[in-house]
NUZA-739260 format. One line per 3 residues: for each residue x, y, z of C-alpha. Coordinates in pm, whole numbers. Layout:
# residues N
X/Y/Z  ... .
This chain:
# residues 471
3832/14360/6198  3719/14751/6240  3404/14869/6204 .
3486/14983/5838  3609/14637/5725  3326/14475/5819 .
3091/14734/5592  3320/14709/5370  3293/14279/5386 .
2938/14312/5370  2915/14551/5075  3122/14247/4873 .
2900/13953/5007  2577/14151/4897  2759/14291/4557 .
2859/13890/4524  2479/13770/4631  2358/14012/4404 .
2528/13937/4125  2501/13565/4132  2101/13663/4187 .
2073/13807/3872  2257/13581/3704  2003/13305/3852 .
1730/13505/3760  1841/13540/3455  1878/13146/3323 .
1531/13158/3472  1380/13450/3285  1266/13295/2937 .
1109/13002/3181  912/13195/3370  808/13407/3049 .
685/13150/2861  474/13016/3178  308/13386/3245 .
213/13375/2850  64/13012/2888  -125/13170/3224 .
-213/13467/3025  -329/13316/2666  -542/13030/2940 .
-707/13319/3103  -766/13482/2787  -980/13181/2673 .
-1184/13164/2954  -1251/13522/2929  -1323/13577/2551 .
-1425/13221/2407  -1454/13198/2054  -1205/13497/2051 .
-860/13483/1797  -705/13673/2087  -329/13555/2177 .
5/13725/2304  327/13515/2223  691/13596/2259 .
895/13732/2006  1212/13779/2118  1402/13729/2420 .
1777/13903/2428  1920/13748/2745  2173/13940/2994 .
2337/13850/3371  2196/14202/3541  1876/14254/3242 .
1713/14117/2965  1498/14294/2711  1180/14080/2565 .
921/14189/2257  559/14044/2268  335/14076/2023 .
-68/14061/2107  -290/13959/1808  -651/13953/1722 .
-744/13778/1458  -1075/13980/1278  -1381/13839/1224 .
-1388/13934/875  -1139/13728/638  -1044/14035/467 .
-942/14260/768  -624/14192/888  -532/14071/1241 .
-461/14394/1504  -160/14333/1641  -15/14498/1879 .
378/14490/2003  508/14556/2356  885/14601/2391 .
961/14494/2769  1302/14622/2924  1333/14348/3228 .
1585/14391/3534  1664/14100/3686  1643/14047/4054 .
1694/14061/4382  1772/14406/4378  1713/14606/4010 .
1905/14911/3977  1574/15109/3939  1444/15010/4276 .
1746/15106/4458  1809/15403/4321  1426/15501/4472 .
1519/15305/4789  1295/15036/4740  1514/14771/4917 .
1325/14425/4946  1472/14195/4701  1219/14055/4430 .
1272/13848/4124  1282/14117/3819  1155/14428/3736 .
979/14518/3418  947/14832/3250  732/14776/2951 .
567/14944/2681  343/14956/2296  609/15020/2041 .
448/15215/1741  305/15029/1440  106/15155/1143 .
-202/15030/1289  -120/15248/1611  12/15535/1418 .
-294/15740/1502  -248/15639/1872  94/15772/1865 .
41/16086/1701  -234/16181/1937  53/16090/2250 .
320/16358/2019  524/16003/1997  549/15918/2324 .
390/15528/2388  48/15599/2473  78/15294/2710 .
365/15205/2999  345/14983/3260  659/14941/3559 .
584/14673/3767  800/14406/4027  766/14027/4021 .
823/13946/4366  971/13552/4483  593/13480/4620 .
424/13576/4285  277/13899/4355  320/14163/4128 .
299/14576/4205  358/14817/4000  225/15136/3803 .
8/15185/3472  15/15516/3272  -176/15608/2986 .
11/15899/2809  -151/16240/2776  -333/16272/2395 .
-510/16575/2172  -651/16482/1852  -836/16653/1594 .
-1051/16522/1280  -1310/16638/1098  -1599/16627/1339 .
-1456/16644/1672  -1120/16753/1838  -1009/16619/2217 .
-826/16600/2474  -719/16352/2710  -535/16450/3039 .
-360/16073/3048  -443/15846/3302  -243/15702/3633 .
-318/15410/3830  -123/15174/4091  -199/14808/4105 .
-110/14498/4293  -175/14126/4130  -33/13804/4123 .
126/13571/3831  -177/13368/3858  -448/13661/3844 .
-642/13522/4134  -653/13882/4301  -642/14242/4144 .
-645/14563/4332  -649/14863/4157  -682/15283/4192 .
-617/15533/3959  -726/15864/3830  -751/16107/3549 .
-806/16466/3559  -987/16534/3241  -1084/16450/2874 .
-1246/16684/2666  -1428/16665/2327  -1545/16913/2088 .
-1820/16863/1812  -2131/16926/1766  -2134/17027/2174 .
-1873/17040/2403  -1827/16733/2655  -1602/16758/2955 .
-1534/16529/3235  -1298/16622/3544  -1190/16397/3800 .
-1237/16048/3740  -1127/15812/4034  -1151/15446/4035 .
-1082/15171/4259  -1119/14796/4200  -1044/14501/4489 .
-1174/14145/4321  -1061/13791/4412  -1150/13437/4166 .
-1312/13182/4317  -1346/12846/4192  -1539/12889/3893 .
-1326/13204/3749  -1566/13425/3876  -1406/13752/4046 .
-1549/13865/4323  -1485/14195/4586  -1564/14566/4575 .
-1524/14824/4284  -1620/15237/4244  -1598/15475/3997 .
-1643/15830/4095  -1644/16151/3831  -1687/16515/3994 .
-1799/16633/3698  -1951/16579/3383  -2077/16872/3182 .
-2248/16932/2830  -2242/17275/2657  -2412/17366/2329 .
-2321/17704/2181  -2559/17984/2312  -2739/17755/2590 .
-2694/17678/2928  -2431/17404/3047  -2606/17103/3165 .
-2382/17020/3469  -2387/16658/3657  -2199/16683/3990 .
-2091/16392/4194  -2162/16068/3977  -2098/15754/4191 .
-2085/15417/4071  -1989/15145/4305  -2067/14781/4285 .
-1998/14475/4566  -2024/14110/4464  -2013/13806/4732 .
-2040/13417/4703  -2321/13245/4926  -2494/12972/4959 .
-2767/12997/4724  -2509/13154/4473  -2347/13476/4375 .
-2535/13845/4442  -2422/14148/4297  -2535/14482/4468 .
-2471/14784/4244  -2494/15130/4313  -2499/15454/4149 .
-2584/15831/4225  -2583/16166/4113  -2557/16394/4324 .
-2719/16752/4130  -2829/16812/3793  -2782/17111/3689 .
-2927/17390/3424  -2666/17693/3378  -2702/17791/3748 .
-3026/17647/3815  -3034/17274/4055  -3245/17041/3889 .
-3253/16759/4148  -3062/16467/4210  -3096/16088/4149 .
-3030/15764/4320  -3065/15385/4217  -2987/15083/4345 .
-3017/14703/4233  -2941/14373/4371  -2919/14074/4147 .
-2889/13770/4414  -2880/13356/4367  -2661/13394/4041 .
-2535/13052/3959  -2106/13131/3951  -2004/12895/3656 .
-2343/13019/3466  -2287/13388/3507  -1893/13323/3360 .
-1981/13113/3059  -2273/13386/2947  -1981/13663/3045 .
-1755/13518/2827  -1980/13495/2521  -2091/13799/2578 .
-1698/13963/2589  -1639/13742/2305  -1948/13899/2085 .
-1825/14249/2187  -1521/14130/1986  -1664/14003/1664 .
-1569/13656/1826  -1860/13507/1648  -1800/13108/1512 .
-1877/12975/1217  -2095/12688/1436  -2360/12910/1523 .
-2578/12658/1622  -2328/12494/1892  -2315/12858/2017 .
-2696/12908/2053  -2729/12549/2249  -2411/12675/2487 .
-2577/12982/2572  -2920/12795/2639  -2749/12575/2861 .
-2582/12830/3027  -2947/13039/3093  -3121/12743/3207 .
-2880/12618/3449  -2863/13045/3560  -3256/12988/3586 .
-3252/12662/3776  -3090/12844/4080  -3440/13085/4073 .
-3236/13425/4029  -3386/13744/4170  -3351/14083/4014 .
-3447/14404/4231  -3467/14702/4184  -3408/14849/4547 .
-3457/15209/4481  -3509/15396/4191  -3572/15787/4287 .
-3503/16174/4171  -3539/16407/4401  -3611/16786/4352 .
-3640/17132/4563  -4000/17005/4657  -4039/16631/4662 .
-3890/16277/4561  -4047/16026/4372  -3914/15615/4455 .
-3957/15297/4213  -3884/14976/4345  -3908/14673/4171 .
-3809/14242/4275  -3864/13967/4021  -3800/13602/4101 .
-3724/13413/3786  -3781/13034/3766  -3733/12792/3453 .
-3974/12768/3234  -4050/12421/3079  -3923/12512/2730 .
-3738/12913/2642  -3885/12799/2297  -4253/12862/2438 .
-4462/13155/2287  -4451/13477/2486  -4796/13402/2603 .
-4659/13063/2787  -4328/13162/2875  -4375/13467/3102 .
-4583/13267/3351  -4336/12987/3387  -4049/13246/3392 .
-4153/13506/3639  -4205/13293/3957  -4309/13630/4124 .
-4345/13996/4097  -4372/14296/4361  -4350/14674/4218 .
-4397/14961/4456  -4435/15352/4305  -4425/15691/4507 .
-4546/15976/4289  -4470/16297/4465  -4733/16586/4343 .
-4438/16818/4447  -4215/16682/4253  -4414/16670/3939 .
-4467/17080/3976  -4116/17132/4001  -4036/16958/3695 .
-4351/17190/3507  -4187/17517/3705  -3855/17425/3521 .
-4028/17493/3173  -3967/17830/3250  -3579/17731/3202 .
-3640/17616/2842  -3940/17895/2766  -3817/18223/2924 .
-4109/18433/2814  -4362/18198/3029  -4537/18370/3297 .
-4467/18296/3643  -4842/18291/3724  -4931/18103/3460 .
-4680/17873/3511  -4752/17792/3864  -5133/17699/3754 .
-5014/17496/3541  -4761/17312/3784  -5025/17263/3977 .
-5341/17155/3723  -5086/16894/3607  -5031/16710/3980 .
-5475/16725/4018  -5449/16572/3660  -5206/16308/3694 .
-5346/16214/4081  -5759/16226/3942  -5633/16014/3645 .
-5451/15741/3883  -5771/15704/4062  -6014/15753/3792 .
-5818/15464/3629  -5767/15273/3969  -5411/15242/3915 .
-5315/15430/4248  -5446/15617/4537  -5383/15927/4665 .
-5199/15990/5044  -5101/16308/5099  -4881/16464/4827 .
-4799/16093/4703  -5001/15908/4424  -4904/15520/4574 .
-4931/15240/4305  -4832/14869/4372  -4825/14580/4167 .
-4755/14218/4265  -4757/13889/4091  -4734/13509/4198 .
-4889/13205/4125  -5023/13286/3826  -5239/13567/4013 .
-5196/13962/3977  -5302/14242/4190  -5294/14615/4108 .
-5296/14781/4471  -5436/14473/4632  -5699/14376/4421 .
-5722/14107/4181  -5685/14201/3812  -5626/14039/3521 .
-5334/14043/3298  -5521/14178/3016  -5738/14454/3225 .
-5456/14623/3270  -5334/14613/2958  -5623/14750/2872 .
-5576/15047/3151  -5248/15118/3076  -5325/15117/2736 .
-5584/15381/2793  -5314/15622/3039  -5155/15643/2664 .
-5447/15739/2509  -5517/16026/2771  -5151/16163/2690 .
């Protein structure tokens, strides 16, 4: 046989194996739907308990090379006279191993199906619609591949709208993502370019990327690395200066260990900014660590399922699962810190950092009184006050008060940083090194100490009571 009969062979064995593919896939496909929506409707639950929040199948119109399916998403209201949102996808399905659409782009490994679906427009979602000039304001294209994992796109339509008290503008929204059938792993990174809204003041935000790489464990908990960075945020009010915030960072890395889960979250921005005047920038970080897995989902999932209106009508039952949940978070002695909390100007930076073991208490039900010394196993607070800093921020009342007089000004700037530094030593709440006013607090045992010496709880109460009275 030449070299052209044996392409031309092969073309009719794949053509045949294709063929009888689909048609395999096919007698398969309402199957495997049915499953995912079981998967999906379990996962829902664990999410959002005490939620009416379902998807079901509607319609399944069954072909040899594609299928087309309609689901319908509903949440029931919380109040007996608002009807259920429901929401309908339409879901054009190709079957497998090779979909028409992924050839054509020359996307050649085989996979199960291919599903190109989609919100169809309802009354509920006419608003939605007319916003997206009738286009679905939601579309998602993804492949099923024979192992389970799932890749594909999401896109969130372009929108303008305009009512009453404020018009925007919404530059849609585009994002790649890889999962499985299960949703044991996501990975996810997208961006949009800009939304814009118009009211009272003008609010614009350009460049929005996102990323998101989480795995479940055992106890439904997902776990892995996320960030959210915006280039720009900025606030105009008609006849003043734009208030600009450039490079806002917000990351966030959670890990299983030993002693439990820890969550490390981050966020930044990198200049403030006054028409074309820098402000300063700000940083803060905060480590939650020892976080009991199953006890940080169950108090996730009623709080998802408040956010909702999932209240029941056994309110009780609902108050005794979340104590449950909080005392079994508090048996595991959680810490909370505060790693670094600072804002940073021309002339100085000023740091807060904060760590707070928790323990449990005897009895949440114990007076405030009682409960904070069985609660807070230990305390340790450490603040920075930079003098420099505290000028600059007096100096930029000559942003807001034009007319002020640069001398002046500067006197002031600096009568403010001998106030605040004599007061915190006056008071004996802090001590003076340099251009820094240092303060630190710590607690344990049932013993406090303001910058190493003992104090009691209701002496400084008393001082900081008196630092308001002095304002």
């Amino acid at each position: 046989m030449n070299r052209a009969g044996i392409a031309a062979t092969a073309l009719v064995v794949l053509a045949a194996a294709g063929s009888a593919g689909a048609w395999f896939t096919g007698t398969r496909m309402e199957t495997v739907i049915q499953d995912n929506i079981v998967r999906a409707n379990q996962q829902l639950k664990d999410q959002l308990p005490d939620t009416d929040l379902a998807l079901e199948l509607v319609s399944l119109q069954r072909g040899i090379f594609s299928s087309d399916a309609r689901y319908r998403l509903v949440l029931v209201a919380d109040d007996a006279d608002e009807p259920p949102l429901e929401l309908l996808i339409s879901d054009h399905i190709e079957h497998g191993p090779w979909p028409l659409s992924r050839l054509t782009s020359l996307k050649l490994l085989p996979v199960m199906a291919t599903s190109h679906a989609q919100l169809e427009p309802s009354e509920q979602l006419a608003g939605l619609f007319a916003a997206s000039a009738g286009r679905s304001p939601l579309t998602v294209a993804s492949s099923i591949g024979y192992a389970n994992g799932v890749d594909g796109e999401l896109q969130l339509a372009p929108m303008s709208w305009s009512t009453d008290e404020v018009t925007g503008s919404f530059s849609g929204l585009s994002a790649v993502f890889r999962t499985d059938t299960a949703g044991e792993s996501i990975k996810v990174h997208g961006r949009v370019d800009s939304l814009e809204l118009q009211g009272g003041a003008r609010v614009g935000l350009a460049g929005v990327d996102f990323e998101l790489d989480r795995q479940r464990d055992a106890s439904g908990l997902y776990l892995g690395t996320g960030q959210v960075e915006l280039d720009q945020l900025s606030i105009v009010i008609e006849g003043e200066p734009a208030v600009v915030l450039n490079g806002l960072v917000q990351s966030d890395v959670s890990t299983l260990k030993e002693d439990g889960a820890n969550l490390e979250l981050d966020y930044r921005i990198g200049s403030v900014n006054y028409g074309t005047t820098k402000l300063g920038s700000m940083h803060m970080g905060w480590t939650l660590s020892r976080i009991d897995p199953q006890a940080m989902v169950d108090l996730a999932g009623m709080y998802n399922s408040a956010a909702l209106g999932g209240v029941p009508d056994d309110t009780k039952a609902l108050e005794e699962q979340f104590q449950a949940s909080l005392e079994r978070l508090l048996d595991g002695f959680p810490r909370l810190s505060l790693d670094d909390f600072s804002i940073r100007t021309t002339n100085g930076e000023s740091r807060l950092s904060l760590a707070v073991e928790l323990g449990r208490p005897s009895s949440l039900q114990l007076p405030p009184e009682a409960l904070l010394p069985e609660l807070i196993g230990s305390l340790e607070a450490r603040l920075v006050l930079s003098k420099p800093m505290l000028m600059d921020m007096v100096r930029h009342k000559a942003l807001f008060q034009p007319g002020t007089d640069a001398a002046t000004l500067e006197q002031e700037a600096q009568m403010m940083a001998e106030m605040v530094s004599g007061m915190a030593e006056m008071l004996q709440i802090g001590r003076v090194e340099g251009d820094n006013i240092l303060t630190q607090l710590s607690y344990a045992g049932g013993s406090l100490k303001l910058n190493g010496q003992a104090i009691e709880p209701s002496a400084l109460a008393g001082l900081l009571s008196g630092m308001k009275g002095l304002q």
